[in-house]
C-alpha positions as CSV (number, residue, x, y, z in Angstrom):
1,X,0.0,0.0,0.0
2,X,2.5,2.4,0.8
3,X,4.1,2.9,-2.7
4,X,0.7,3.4,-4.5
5,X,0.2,7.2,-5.3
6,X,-3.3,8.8,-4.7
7,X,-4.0,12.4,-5.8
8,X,-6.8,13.3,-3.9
9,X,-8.9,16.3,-5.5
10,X,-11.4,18.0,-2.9
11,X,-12.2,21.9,-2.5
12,X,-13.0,21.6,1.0
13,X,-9.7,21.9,3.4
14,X,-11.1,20.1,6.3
15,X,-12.4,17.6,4.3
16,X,-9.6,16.7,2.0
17,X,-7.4,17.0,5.4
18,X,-9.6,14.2,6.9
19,X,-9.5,12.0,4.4
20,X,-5.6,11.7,4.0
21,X,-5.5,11.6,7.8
22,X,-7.8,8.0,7.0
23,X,-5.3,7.0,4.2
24,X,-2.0,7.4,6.2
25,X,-3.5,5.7,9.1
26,X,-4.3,2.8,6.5
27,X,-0.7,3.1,5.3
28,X,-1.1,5.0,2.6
29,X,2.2,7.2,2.2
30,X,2.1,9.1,-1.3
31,X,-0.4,11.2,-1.3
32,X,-1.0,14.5,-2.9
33,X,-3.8,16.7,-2.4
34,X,-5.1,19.1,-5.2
35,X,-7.8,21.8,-4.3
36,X,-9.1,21.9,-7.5
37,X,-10.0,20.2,-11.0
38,X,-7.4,22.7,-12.6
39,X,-5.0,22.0,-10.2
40,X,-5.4,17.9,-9.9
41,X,-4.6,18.1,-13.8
42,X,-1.6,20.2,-13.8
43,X,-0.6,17.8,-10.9
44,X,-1.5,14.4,-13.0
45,X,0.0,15.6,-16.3
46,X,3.7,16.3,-14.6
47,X,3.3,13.0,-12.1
48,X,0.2,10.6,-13.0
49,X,-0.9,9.3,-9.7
50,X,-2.0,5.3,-9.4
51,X,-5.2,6.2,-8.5
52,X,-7.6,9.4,-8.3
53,X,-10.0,10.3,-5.4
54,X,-12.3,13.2,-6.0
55,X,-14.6,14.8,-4.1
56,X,-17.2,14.7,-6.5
57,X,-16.5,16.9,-9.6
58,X,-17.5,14.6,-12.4
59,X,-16.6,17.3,-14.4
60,X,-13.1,16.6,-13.7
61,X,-13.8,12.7,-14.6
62,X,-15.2,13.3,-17.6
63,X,-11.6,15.5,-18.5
64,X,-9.5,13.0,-17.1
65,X,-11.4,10.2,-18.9
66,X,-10.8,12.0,-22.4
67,X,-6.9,12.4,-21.6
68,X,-4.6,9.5,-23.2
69,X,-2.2,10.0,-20.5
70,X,-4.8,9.8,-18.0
71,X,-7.6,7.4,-18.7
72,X,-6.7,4.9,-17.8
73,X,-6.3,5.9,-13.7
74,X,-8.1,4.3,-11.4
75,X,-11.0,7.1,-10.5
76,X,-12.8,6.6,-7.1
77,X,-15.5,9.4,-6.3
78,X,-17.1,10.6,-2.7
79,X,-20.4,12.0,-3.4
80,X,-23.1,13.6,-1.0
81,X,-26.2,11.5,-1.6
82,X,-27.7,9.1,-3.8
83,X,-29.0,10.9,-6.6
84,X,-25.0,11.9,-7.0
85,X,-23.8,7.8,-7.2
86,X,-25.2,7.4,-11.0
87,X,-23.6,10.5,-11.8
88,X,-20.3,9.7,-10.7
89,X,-20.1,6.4,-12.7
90,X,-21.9,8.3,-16.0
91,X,-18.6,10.4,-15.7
92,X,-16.2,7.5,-15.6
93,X,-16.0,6.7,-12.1
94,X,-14.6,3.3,-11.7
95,X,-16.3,3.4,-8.0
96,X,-18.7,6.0,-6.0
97,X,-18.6,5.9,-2.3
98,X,-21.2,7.9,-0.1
99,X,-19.5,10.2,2.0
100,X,-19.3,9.4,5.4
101,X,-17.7,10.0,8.8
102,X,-16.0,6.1,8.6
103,X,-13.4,5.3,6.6
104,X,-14.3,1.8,6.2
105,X,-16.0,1.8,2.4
106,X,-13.7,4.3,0.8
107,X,-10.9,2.1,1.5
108,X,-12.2,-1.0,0.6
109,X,-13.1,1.1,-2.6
110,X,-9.5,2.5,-3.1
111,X,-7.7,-1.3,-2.2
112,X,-10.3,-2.5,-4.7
113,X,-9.4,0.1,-7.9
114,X,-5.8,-0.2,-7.0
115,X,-5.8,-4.2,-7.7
116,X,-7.4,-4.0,-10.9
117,X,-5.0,-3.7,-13.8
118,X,-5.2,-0.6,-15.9
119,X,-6.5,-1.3,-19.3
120,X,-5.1,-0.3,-22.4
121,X,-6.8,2.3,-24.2
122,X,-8.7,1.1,-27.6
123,X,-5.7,0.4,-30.8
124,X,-3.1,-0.7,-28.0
125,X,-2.5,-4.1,-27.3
């Protein structure tokens, strides 16, 4: 766990500061934090992370889905409520996880997206 890198996109401070406080105590050790969509892809495009977490924003996972160099990245997505889970996976979310005050489902969500194997993009075997 400790060598996988996780840019982790969230506007809210306190927030975003939480969850990495969850992902070190999980063992997590690389982990950047980006405040916005802007920034997250400045970030990715100079060091592509293993595996995005965004705080919503499928916005953001639509543009990372339509980058070569990025498509193929892991995207996990915290969203608010219910009615925001279909829209995170319409964007390209691999995973949506509710937010919540317990860690437990996001990182059973992030272990899961960082075992899969990234798949080539279409024409490259």
């Amino acid at each position: 766990m400790a060598e996988e890198s996780i840019l982790i996109v969230c506007g809210e401070p306190a927030r975003a500061g939480l969850v990495k406080l969850w992902l070190e105590a999980a063992g997590y050790r690389n982990l950047r934090l980006a405040g916005s969509g802007a920034e997250a892809l400045v970030l990715a495009q100079s060091q592509p992370p293993d595996c995005f977490l965004l705080d919503g924003d499928p916005e953001l996972c639509r543009r990372l889905r339509a980058s070569p160099a990025l498509c193929r990245i892991p995207v996990v997505m915290l969203c608010a409520c219910r009615s925001e889970e279909a829209l995170g996976l319409q964007s390209g979310a691999d995973c949506v996880v509710r937010r919540s005050d317990r860690p437990d489902e996001l990182l059973a969500a992030l272990a899961a997206a960082l075992r899969r194997p990234q798949a080539s993009p279409p024409g490259i075997a």
